[in-house]
C-alpha positions in Angstrom: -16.2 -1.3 25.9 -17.8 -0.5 29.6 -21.1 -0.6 30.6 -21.9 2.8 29.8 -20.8 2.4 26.2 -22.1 -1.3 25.8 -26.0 0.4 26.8 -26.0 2.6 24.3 -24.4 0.7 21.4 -27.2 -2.0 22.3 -29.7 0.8 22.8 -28.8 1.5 19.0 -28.7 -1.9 17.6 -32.1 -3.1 18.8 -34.0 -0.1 17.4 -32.4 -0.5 14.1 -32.8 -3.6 13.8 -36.2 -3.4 14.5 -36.9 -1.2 11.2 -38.0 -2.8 9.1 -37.1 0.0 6.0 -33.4 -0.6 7.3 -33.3 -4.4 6.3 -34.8 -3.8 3.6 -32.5 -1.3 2.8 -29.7 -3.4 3.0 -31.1 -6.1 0.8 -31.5 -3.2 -1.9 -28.3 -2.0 -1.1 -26.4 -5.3 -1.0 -28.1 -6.1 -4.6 -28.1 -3.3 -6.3 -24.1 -2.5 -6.0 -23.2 -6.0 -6.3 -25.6 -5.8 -9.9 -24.0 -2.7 -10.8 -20.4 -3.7 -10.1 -20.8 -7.0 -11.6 -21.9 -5.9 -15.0 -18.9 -3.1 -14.9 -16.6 -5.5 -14.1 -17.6 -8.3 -16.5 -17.7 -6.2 -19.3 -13.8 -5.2 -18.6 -11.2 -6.7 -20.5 -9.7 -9.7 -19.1 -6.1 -7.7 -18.7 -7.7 -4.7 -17.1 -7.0 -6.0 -13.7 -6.5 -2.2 -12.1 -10.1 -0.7 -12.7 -11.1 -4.2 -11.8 -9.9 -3.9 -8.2 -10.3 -0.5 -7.9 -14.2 -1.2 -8.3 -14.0 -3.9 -5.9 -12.3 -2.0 -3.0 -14.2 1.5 -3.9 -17.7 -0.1 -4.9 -18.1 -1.8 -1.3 -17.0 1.3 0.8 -19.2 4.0 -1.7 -21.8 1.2 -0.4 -20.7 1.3 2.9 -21.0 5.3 3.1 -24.6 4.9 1.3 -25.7 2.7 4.2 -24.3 4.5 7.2 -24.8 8.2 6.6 -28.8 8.0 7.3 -27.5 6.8 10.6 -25.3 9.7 11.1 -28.1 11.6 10.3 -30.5 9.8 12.5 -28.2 9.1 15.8 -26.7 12.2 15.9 -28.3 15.4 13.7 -32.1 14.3 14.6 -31.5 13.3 17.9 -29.7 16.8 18.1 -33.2 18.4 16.3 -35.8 17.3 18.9 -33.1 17.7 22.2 -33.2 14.1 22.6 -29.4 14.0 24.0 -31.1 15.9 27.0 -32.2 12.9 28.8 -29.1 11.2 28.1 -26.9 13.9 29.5 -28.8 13.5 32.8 -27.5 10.5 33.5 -24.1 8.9 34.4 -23.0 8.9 31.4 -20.6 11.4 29.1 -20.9 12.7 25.7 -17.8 10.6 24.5 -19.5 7.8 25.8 -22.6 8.5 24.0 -20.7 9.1 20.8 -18.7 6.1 21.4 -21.5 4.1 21.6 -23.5 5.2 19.0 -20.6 5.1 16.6 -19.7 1.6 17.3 -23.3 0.3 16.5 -23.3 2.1 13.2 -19.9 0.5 12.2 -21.7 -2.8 13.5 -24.7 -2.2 11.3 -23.4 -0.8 8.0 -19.8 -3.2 7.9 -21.5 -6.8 7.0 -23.2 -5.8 4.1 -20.5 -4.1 2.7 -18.3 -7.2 3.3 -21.0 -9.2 1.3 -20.5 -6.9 -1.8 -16.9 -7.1 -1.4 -16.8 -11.1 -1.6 -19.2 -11.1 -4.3 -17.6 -8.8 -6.4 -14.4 -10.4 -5.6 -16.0 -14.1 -6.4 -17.9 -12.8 -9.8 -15.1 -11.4 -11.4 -12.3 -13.6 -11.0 -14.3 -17.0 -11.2 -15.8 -15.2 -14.6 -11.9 -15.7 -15.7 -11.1 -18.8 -14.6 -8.9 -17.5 -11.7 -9.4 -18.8 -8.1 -9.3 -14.9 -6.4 -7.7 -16.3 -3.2 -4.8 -17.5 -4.4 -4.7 -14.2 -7.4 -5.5 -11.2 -5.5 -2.9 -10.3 -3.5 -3.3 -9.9 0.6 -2.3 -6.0 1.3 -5.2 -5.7 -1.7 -7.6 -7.5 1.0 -6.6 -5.5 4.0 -7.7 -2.4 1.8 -10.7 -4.7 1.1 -11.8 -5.8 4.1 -10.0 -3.2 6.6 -9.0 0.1 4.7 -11.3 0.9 2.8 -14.3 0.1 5.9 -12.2 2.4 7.8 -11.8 5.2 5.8 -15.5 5.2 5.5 -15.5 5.4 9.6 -13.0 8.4 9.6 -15.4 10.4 7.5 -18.7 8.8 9.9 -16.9 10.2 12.6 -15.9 13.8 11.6 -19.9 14.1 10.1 -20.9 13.1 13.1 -18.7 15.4 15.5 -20.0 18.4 12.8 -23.4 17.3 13.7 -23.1 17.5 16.8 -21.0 20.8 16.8 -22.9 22.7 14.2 -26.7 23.4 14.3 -26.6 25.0 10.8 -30.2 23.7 9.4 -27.8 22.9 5.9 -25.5 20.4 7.8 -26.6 17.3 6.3 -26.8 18.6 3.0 -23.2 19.9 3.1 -21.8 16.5 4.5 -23.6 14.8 2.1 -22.8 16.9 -1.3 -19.1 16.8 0.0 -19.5 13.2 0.0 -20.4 12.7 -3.5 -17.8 15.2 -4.5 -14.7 13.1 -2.8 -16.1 9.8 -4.4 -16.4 11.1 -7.7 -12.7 12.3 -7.1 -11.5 9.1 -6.4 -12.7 7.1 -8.9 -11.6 9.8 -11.7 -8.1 10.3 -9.9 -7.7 6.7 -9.0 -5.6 6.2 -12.6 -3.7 9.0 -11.5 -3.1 7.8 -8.0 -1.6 4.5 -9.4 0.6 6.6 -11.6 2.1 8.9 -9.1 2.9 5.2 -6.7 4.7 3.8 -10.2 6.3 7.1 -10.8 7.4 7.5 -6.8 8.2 3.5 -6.4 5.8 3.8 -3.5 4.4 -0.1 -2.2 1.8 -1.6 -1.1 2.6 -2.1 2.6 4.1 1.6 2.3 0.6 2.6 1.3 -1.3 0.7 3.8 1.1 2.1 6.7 0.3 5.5 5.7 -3.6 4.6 5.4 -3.6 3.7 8.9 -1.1 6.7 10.3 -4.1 9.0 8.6 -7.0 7.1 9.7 -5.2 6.9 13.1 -4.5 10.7 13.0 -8.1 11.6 11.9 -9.6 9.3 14.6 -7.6 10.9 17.7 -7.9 14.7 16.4 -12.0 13.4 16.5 -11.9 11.9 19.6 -10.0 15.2 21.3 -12.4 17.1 19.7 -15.4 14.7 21.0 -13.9 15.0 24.4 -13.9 19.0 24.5 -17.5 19.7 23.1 -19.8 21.2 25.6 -23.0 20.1 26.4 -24.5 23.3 25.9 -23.4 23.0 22.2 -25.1 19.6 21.4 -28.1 20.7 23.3 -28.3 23.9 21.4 
């Protein structure tokens, strides 16, 4: 990270942190999906292992997206609203830096929390069964835990941002966010028929995390070209 970058991704911290609504948000956030995916998965039945750990790797990153898409909002679309990346543009600094910055200190402030929900939902339901969860749940299921799934999240941060700041359609938000919804809702009915299709196909669980990481990796650079080749005129439009 240079200098450039490391200003505004402390620029970013410190006013967030300083909002009161935004730790308070968290709190609610942290409790009310841990609550929620507590009472879903102690109400399973001990065997039903799948939905289990599908709720713990999708229940964290829904949280996740819930938590950092007011920032994309904020950081990018309202800062866009009021010409606020004007000032910023005047100075030695690029858009990609900008961006770069600003997208690190959203990863910084919405990724803890959503770890929190992941280890409590990982603690609850397998020390509810007797079963010590470090020792059960296997490790390729953690990196999807704790690395995957927090990434995938960041893929779709970073294309809704790079829309926000391409697009000055007044419905922006609203489309990112409906579309949103719609590809969770997806995945958590489809996830039974993902599972099928990898048993049908033979396909395992390092083969799936190598292809996670070729798309996020694909996603990320096609962003960051993109970043690199939007004019100023169109973010200060």
């Amino acid at each position: 990270m240079n200098k450039q970058i490391k200003v505004i991704f402390m620029k970013e911290i410190k006013e967030s942190i300083k909002d009161r609504k935004l730790i308070l948000s968290i709190i609610i956030n942290v409790l009310i999906f841990t609550v929620i995916g507590f009472v879903i998965d102690y109400s399973l039945a001990p065997g039903n292992s799948f939905v289990a750990t599908i709720i713990i790797i999708l229940y964290p990153i829904f949280s996740m997206w819930i938590l950092s898409f007011p920032f994309i909002q904020e950081k990018f679309w309202n800062v866009k609203l009021v010409n606020g990346f004007q000032p910023l543009l005047t100075l030695p600094i690029t858009l990609k830096e900008i961006w770069l910055g600003k997208i690190s200190a959203i990863f910084f402030l919405s990724y803890p929390s959503t770890m929190v929900v992941s280890i409590v939902l990982s603690l609850a339901y397998y020390l509810s069964l007797g079963i010590n969860p470090i020792v059960t749940i296997p490790f390729t299921t953690w990196i999807w835990i704790f690395l995957l799934g927090p990434l995938l999240i960041m893929v779709y941060n970073i294309i809704a941002s790079w829309i926000a700041l391409k697009f000055s359609n007044p419905r922006v938000i609203d489309i990112l966010q409906y579309t949103s919804v719609v590809i969770f809702i997806f995945a958590f009915i489809g996830a039974g028929k993902v599972n099928q299709m990898i048993i049908k196909f033979h396909i395992n669980d390092w083969a799936l995390i190598i292809m996670g990481i070729l798309i996020i990796a694909l996603f990320a650079c096609t962003i960051y070209f993109l970043i690199g080749n939007l004019k100023k005129e169109e973010v200060l439009a």
